[in-house]
PyMOL Python script that loads the backbone (N, CA, C, O; Angstrom):
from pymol import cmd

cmd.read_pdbstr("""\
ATOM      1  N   UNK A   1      78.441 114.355  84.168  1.00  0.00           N
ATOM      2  CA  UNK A   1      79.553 113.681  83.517  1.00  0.00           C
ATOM      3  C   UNK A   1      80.671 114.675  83.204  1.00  0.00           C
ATOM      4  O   UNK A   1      81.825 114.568  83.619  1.00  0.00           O
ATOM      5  N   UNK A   2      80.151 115.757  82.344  1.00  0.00           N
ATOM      6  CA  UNK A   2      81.199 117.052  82.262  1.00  0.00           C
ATOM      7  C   UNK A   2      82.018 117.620  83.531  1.00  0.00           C
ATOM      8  O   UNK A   2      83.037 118.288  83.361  1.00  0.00           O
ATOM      9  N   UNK A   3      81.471 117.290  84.918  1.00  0.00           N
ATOM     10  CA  UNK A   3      82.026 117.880  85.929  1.00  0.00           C
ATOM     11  C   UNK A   3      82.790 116.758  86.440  1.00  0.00           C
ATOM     12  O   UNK A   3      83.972 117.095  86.374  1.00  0.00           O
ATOM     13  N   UNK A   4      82.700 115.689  86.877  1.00  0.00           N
ATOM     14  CA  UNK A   4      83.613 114.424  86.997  1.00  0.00           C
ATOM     15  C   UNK A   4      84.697 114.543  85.959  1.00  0.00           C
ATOM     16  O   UNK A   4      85.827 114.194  86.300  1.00  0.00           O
ATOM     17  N   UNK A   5      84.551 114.878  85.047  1.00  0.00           N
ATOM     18  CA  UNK A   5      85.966 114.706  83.858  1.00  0.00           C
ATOM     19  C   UNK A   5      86.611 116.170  84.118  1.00  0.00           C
ATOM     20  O   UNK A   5      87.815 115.975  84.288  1.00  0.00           O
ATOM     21  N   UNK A   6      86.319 117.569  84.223  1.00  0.00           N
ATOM     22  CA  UNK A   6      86.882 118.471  84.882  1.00  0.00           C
ATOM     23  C   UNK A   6      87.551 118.254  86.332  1.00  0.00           C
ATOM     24  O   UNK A   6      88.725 118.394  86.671  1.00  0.00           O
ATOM     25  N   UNK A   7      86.530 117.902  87.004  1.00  0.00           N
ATOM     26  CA  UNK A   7      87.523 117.473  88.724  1.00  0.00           C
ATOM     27  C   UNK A   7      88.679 116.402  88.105  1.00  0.00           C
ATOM     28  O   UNK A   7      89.861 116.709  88.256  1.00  0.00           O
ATOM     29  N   UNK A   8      88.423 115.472  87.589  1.00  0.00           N
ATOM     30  CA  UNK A   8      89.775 114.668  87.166  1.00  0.00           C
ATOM     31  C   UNK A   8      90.740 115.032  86.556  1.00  0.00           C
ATOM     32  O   UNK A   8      91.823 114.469  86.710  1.00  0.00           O
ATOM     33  N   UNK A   9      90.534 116.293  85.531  1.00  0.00           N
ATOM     34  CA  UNK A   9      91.735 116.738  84.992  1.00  0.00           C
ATOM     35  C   UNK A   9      92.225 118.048  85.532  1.00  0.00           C
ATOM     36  O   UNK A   9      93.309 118.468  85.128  1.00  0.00           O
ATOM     37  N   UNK A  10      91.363 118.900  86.619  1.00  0.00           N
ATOM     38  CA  UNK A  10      92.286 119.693  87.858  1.00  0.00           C
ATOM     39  C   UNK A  10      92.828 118.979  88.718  1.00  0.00           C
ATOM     40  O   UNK A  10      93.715 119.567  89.338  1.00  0.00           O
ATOM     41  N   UNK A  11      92.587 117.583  89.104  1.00  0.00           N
ATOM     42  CA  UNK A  11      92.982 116.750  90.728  1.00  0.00           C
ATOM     43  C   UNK A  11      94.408 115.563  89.528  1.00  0.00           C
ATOM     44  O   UNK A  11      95.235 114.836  90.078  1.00  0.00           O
ATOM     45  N   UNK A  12      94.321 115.678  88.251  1.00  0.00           N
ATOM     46  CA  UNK A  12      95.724 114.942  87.511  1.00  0.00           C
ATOM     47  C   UNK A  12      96.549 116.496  87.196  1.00  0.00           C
ATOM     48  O   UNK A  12      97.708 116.179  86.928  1.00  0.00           O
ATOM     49  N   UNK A  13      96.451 117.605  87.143  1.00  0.00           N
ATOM     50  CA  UNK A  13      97.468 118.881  86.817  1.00  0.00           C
ATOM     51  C   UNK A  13      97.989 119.191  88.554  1.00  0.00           C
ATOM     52  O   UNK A  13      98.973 119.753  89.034  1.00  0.00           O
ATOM     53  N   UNK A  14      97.041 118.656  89.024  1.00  0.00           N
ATOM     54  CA  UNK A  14      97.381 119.683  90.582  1.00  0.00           C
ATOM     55  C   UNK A  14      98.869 118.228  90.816  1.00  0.00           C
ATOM     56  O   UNK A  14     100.074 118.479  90.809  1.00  0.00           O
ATOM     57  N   UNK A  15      98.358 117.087  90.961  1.00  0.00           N
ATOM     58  CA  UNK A  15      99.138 115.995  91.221  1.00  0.00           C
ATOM     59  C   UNK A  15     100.788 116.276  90.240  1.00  0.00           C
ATOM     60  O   UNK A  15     101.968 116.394  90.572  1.00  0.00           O
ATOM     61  N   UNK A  16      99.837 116.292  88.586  1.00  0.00           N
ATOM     62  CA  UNK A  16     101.504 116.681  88.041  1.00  0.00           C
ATOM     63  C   UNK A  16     102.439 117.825  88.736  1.00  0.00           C
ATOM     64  O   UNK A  16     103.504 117.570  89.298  1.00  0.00           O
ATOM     65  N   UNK A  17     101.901 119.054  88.614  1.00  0.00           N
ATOM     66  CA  UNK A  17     101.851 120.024  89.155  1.00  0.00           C
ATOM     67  C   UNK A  17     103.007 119.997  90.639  1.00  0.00           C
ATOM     68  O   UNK A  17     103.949 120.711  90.986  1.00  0.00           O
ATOM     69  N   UNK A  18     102.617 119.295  90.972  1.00  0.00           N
ATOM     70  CA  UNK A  18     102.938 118.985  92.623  1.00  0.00           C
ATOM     71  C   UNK A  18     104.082 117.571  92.556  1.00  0.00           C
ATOM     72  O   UNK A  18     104.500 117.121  93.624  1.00  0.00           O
ATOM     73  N   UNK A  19     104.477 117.013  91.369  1.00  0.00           N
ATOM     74  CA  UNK A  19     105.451 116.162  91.448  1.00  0.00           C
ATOM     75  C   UNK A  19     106.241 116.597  90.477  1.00  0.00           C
ATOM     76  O   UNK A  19     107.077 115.754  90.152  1.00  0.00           O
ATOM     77  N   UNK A  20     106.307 117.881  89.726  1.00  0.00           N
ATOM     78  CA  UNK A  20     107.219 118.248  89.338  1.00  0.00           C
ATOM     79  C   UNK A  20     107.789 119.294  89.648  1.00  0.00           C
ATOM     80  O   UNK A  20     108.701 119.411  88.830  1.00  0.00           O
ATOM     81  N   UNK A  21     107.809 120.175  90.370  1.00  0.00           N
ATOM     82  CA  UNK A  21     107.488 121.466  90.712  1.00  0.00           C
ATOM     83  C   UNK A  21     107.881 122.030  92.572  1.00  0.00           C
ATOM     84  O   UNK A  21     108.863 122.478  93.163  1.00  0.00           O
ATOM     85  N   UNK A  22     106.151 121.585  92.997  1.00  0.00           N
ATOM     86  CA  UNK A  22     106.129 121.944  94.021  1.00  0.00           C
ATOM     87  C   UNK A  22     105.929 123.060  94.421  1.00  0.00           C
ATOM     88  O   UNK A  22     106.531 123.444  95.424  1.00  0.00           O
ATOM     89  N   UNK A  23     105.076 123.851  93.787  1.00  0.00           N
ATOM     90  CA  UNK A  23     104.675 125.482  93.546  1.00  0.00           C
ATOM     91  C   UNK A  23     103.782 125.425  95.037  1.00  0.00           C
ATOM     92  O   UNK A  23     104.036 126.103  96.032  1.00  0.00           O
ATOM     93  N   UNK A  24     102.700 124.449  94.894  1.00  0.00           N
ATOM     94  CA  UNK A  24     101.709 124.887  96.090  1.00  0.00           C
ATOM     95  C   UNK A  24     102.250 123.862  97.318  1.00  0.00           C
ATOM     96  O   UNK A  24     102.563 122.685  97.140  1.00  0.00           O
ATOM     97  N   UNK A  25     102.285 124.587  98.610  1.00  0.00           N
ATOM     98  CA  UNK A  25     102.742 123.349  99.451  1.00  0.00           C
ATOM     99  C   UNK A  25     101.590 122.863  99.833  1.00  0.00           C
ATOM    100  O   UNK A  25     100.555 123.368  99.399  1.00  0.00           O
ATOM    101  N   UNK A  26     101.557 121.712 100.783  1.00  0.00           N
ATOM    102  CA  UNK A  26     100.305 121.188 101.037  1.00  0.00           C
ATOM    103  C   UNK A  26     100.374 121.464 102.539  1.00  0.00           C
ATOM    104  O   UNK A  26     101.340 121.517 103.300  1.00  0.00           O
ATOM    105  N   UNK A  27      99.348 121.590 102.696  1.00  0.00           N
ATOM    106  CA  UNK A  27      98.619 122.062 104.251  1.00  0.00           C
ATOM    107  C   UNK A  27      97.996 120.835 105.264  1.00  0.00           C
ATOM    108  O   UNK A  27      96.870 120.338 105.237  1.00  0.00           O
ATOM    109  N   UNK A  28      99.009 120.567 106.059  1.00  0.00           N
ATOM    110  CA  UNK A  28      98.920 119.760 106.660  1.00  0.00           C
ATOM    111  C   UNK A  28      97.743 119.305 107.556  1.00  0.00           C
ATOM    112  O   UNK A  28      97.204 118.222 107.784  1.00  0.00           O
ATOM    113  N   UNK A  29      97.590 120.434 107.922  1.00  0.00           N
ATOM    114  CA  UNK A  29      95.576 120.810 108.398  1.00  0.00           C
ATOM    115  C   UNK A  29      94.267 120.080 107.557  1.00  0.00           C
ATOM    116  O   UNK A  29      93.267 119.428 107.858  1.00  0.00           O
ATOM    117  N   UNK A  30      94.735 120.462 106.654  1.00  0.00           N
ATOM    118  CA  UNK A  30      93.857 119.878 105.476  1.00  0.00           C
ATOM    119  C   UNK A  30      93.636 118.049 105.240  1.00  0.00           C
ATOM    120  O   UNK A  30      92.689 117.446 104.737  1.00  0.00           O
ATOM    121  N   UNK A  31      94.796 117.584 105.772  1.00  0.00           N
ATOM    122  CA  UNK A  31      94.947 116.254 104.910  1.00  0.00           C
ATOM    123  C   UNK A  31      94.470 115.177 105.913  1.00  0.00           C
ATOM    124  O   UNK A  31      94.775 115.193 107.106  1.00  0.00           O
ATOM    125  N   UNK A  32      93.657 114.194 105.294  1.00  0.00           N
ATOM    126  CA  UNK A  32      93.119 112.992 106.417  1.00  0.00           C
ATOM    127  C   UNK A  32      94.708 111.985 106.565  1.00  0.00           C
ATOM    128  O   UNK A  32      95.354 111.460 105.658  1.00  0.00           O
ATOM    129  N   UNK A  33      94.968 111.993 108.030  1.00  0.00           N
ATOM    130  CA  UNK A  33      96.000 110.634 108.029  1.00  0.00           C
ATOM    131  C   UNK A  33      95.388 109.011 107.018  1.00  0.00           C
ATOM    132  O   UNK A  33      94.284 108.510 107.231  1.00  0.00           O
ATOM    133  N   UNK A  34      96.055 108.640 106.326  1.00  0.00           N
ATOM    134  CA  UNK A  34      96.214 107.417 106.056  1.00  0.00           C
ATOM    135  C   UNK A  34      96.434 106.166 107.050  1.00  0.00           C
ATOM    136  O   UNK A  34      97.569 105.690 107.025  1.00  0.00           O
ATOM    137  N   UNK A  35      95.561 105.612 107.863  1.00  0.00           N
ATOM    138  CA  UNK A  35      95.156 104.837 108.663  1.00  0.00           C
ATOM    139  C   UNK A  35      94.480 103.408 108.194  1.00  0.00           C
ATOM    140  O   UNK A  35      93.519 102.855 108.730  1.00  0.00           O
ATOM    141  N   UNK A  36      94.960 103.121 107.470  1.00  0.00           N
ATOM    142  CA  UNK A  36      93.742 101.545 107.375  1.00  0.00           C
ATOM    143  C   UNK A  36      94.485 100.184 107.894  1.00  0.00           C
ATOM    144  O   UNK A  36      95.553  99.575 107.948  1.00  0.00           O
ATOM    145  N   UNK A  37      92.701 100.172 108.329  1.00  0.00           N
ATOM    146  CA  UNK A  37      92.831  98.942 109.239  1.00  0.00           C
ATOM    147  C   UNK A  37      92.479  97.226 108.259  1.00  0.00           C
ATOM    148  O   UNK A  37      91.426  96.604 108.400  1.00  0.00           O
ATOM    149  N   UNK A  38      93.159  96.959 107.714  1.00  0.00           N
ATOM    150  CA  UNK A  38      93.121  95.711 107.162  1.00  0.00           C
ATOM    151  C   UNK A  38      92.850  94.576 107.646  1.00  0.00           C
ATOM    152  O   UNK A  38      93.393  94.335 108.725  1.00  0.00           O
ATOM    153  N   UNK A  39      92.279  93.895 107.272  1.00  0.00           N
ATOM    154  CA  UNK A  39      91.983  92.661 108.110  1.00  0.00           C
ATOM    155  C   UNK A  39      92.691  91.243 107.871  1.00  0.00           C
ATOM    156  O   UNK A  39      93.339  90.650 107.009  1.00  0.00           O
ATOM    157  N   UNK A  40      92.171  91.063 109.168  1.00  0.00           N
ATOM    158  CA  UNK A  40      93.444  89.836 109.333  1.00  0.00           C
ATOM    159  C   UNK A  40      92.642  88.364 108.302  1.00  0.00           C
ATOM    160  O   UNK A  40      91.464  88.008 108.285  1.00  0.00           O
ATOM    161  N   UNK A  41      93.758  87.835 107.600  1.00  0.00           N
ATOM    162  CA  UNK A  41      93.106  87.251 106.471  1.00  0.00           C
ATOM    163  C   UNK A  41      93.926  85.274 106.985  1.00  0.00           C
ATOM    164  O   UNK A  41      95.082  85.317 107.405  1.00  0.00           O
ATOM    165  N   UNK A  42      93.395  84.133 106.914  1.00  0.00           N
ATOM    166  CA  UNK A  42      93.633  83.518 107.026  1.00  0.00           C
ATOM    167  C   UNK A  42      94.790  82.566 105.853  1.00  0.00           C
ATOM    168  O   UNK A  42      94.310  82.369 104.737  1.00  0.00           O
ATOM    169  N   UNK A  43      95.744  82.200 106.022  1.00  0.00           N
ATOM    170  CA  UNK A  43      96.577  81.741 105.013  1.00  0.00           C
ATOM    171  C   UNK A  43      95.593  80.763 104.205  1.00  0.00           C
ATOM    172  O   UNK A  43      94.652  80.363 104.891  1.00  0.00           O
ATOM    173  N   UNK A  44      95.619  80.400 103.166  1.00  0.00           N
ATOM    174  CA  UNK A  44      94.915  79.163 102.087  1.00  0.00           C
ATOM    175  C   UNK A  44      96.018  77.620 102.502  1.00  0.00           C
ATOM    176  O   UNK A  44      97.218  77.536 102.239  1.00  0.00           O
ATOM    177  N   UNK A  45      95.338  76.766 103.054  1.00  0.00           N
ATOM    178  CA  UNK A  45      95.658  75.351 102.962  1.00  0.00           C
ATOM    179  C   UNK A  45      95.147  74.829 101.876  1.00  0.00           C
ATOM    180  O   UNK A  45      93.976  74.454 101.826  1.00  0.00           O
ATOM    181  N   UNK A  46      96.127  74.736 100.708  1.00  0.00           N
ATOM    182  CA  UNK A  46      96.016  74.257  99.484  1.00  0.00           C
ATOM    183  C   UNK A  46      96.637  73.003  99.587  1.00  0.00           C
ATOM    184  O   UNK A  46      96.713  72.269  98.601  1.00  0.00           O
TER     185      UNK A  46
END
""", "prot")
cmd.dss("prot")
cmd.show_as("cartoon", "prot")
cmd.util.cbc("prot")
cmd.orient("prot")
């Protein structure tokens, strides 16, 4: 539990950190593309 609440409050400073700032750049190597495949959903006949 102690380590989940540490990763959350380094991964919310790195985020502030990084939207105010911009000290560390991000490494493009590193990052998964954002790809989702959503599904096709049928309209509701109400």
């Amino acid at each position: 539990m102690v380590e989940a609440m540490v990763a959350m409050v380094l991964a919310d400073q790195l985020m502030a950190q990084h939207g105010q700032c911009n000290l560390f750049p991000i490494n493009p190597e590193l990052q998964e593309p954002l790809s989702f495949s959503f599904p096709n959903f049928e309209p509701a006949n109400i």
